[in-house]
N, C-alpha and C positions, 0 to 999 in steps of 0.2 A: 504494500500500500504506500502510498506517495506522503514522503514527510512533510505537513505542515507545520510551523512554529510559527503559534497566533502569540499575539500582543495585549495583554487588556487593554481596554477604551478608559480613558479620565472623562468621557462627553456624558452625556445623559441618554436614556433611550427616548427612539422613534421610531415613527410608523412603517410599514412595508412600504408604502407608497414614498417616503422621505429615501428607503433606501436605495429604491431605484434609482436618485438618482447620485448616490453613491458609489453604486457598482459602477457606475458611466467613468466616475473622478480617479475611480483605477484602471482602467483599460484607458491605458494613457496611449498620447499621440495619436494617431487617426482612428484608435476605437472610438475615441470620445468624438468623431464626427460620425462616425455610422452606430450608432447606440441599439442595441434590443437588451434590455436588461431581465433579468428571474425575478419577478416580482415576488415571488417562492421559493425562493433561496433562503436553508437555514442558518441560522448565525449573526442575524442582525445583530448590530451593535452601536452604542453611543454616536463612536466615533465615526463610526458611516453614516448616521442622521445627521448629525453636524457637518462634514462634508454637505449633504443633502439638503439643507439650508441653505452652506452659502450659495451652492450654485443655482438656489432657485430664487436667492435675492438678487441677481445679477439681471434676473429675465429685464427688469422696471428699468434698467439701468441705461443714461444716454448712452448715445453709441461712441465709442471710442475711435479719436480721428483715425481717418485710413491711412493705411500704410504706403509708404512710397513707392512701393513694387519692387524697391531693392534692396538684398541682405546687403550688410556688412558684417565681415570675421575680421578678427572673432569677438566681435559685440554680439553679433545677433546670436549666437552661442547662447549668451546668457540671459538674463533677468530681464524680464521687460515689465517695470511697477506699475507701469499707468493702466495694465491691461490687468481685468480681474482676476483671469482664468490663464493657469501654463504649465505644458507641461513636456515632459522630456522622456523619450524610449527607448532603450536598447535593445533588439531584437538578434539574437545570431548564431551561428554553426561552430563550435568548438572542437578541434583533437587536439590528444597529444601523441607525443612519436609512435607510438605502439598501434594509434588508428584509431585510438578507443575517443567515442565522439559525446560532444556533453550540447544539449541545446539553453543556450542563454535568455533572460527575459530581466531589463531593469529599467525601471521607471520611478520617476519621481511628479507631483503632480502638486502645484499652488495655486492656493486658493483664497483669494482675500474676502475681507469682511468688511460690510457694508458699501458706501458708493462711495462715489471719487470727491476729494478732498475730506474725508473723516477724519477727525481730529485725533492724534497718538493719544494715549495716556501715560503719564510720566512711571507708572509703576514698572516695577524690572520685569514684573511679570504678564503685563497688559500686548496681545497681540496682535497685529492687523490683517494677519495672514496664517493659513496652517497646511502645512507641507505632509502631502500623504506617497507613501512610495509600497513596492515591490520587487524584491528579487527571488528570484527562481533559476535553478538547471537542474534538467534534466540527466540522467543517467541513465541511457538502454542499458548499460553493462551488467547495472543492479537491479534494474525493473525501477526505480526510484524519480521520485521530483524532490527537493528539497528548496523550501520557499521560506521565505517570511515579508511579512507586512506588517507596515508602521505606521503610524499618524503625530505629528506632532507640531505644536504652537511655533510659532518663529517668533519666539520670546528666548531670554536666559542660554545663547547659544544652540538650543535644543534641534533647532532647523532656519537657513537665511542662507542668503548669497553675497556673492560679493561681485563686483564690478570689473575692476583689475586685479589677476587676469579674472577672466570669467567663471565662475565656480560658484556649486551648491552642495549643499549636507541637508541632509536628514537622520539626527544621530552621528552614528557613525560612519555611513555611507556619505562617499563624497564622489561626486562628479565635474572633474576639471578640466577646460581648454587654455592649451598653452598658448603665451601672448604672441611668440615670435613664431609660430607657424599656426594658419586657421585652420589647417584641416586635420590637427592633432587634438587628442585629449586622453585623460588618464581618470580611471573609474578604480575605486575602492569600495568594495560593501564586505559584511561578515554575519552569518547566521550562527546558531549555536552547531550544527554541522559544515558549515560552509564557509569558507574566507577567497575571497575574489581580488586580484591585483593584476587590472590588464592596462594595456597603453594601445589606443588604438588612434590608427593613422587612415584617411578618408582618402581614397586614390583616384577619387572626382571631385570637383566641386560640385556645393550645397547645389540641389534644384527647389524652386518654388512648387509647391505641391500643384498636380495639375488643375485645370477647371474642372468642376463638377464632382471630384474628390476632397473638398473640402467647404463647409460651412461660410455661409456670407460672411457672419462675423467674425470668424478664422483666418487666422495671418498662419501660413504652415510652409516647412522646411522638408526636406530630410535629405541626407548623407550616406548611398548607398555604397556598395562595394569597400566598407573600411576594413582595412586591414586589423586584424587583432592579436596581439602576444600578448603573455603575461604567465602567471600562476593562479591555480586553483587549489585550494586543500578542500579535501572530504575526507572529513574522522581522521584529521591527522595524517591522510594520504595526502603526498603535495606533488601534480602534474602540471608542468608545463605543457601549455597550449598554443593554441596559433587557431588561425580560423577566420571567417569573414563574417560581417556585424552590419547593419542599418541604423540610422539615429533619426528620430522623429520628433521633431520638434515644434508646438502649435501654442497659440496665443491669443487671446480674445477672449469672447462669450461664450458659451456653450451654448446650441440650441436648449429650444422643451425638448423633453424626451414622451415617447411612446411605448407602451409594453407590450405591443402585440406583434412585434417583430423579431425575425430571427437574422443576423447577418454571418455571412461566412466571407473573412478576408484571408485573401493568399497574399504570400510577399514569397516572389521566385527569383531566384538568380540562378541562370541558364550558362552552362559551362562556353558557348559560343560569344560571353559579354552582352548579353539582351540581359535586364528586366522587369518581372510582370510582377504586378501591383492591381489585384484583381478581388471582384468583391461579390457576392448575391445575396439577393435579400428577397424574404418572403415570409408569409404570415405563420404565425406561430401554430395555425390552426391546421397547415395544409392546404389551405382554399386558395385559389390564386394558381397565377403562373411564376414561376421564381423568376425575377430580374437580375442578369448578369450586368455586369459592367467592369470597367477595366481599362488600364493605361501600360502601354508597354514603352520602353524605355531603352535606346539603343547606344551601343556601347560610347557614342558621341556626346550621348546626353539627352538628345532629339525627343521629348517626349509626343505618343500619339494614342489620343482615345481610341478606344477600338470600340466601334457600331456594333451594337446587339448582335444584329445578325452574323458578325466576325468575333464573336463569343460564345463558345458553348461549355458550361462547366457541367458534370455530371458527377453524382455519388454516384459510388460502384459497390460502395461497404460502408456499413454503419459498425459503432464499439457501443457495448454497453457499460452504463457507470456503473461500479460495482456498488456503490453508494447506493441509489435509489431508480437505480432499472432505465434512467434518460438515455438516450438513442442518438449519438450526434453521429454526422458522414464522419467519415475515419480513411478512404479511400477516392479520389478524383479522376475524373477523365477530363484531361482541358483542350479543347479543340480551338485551333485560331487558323480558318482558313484562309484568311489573308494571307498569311503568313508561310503556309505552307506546314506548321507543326501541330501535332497529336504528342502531351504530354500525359506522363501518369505521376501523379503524386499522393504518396502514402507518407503517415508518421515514422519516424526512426521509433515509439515505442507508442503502443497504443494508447496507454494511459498517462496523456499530461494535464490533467483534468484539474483546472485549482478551483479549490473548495475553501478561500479564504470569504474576504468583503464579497466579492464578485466569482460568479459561478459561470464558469469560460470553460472552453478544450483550447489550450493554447500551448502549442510545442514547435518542437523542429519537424521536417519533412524532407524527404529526399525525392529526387523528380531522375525521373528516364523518359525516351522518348523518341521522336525522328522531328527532322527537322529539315525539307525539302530532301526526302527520302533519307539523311543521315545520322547517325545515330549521335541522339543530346541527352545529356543528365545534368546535373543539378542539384541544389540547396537551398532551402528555404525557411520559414515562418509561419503556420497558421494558426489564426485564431476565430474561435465558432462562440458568438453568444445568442441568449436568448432561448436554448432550447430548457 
């Protein structure tokens, strides 16, 4: 069974309906723009009502000026105060020499309190903002997930950022870009099984997230193909790793959220330099036709939506939670006839199911395939919410 290591809440409780949308404030980076959350999800707590507050104080709120269309690094790395909602993702494919493969998940996600110009309070412990995160990897080797989830005030050092160079903590967990080169940065987190020390280098530059993958009120980034080293301990095992990683990075308002939705987002990287950044969404009930959509990404940079009809995703296999019998696709057929390719992507392990605040399938993947009749594989990301 997949190790969780929960956190007590300091918040107060609240409603199922408050925590929906809580589950959103952790599936950071572009979950938080395709949201179906478990309204049924066990485990409510304080601290995901709280979360689920502020983001629904934010709905009244003016709109925040528009963005100029253009990042700067490594500012735009970091902290952006004027905007209520932000949050940062690590998503990626880990070995070390041996082959033995670990899949990565770290995110951190702020969230300020009340509207624009709220006055501080002078107490050491009075906060304006509160920083919630997650880290996870996976282990096919053990049959394991080892996670933990956090929540805390950005008061008393507990969680904040800082400017120069750019960098944030949550706790212990820290994520930092280096000032003399942008497309570097270096991540530290530690669970009570797990200590993480990787340095990872971006070998594109940032793209602006494309149209229609991203919320009006979302200013969004991400950093594909980064390069990753570092070290991993589990239980006092320590493996050097290497591997390739995505950074997602989004800022603004969150839309309202709905509960009657199910989303499936793929993140593919295609051993030929293509990739696909791909999503379906359909009703939690069954009823409906599922909606595909999807952006592929060529090894230039060249982003290009791909029209319905030059998208076909298909489950081929569904996993069952051992948890409580829920049924999510576990197996894909990805067909992109424009393109010429027929991919398959399945999990490196069946069970990456987190069963913390938010109740997701969200793990590594590995992809085989043809690709204008030749043979493609691949590594990836998926994550399924809503079922």
């Amino acid at each position: 069974m997949p190790a969780e290591i929960r956190r007590e809440s300091i918040l107060p409780p609240v409603t199922k309906t408050r925590l929906a949308f809580a589950l959103l404030a952790l599936a950071l980076g572009l979950a938080a723009i395709f949201p179906a959350l478990d309204h049924d999800a066990p485990g409510a707590s304080g601290a995901s009502g709280m979360i689920a507050a502020l983001i629904a104080m934010q709905q009244n709120r003016p709109k925040d000026r528009p963005h100029a269309g253009r990042f700067k690094f490594p500012q735009d790395h970091g902290n952006h105060a004027e905007y209520p909602n932000e949050s940062w993702r690590i998503t990626g494919n880990l070995r070390d020499p041996t082959g033995r493969r670990f899949g990565l998940e770290f995110g951190i996600m702020r969230l300020a309190f009340g509207g624009k110009g709220t006055t501080k309070r002078a107490s050491a412990w009075a906060a304006r903002e509160v920083f919630a995160g997650r880290l996870a990897l996976s282990d096919p080797a053990r049959t394991r997930v080892y996670s933990d989830e956090r929540i805390s005030r950005a008061a008393l050092g507990l969680a904040g950022y800082q400017a120069s160079p750019p960098s944030l903590w949550l706790e212990d967990w820290r994520l930092s870009f280096a000032p003399s080169d942008p497309l570097a940065m270096n991540l530290a987190a530690a669970a009570q099984e797990l200590r993480v020390r990787l340095t990872l280098r971006s070998t594109q530059e940032p793209l602006a997230a494309a149209a229609g993958l991203v919320a009006r009120d979302l200013v969004s980034y991400l950093a594909r193909r980064i390069e990753v080293r570092g070290k991993i301990t589990i239980d006092n095992e320590l493996h050097e790793v290497f591997g390739t990683a995505m950074l997602e990075h989004a800022w603004g308002r969150l839309p309202p959220l709905g509960g009657q939705l199910r989303w499936e987002r793929l993140y593919l990287n295609l051993d030929d330099g293509r990739d696909l950044l791909l999503a379906r969404l359909q009703r939690r009930d069954g009823s409906g036709i599922p909606v595909p959509r999807g952006v592929i990404i060529m090894p230039n940079g060249e982003q290009r939506t791909l029209a319905r009809e030059h998208l076909e995703i298909e489950t081929l296999e569904e996993w069952e939670s051992p948890a409580d019998g829920r049924r999510y696709p576990s197996r894909w057929r990805i067909s992109l006839p424009s393109e010429g390719t027929v991919l398959r992507v399945e999990p490196t392990m069946a069970d990456q199911e987190a069963r913390g605040f938010l109740r997701r399938w969200a793990g590594a993947v590995r992809i085989e395939g043809h690709a204008h009749q030749q043979p493609i594989a691949g590594e990836g990301y998926a994550e399924l919410l809503g079922w």
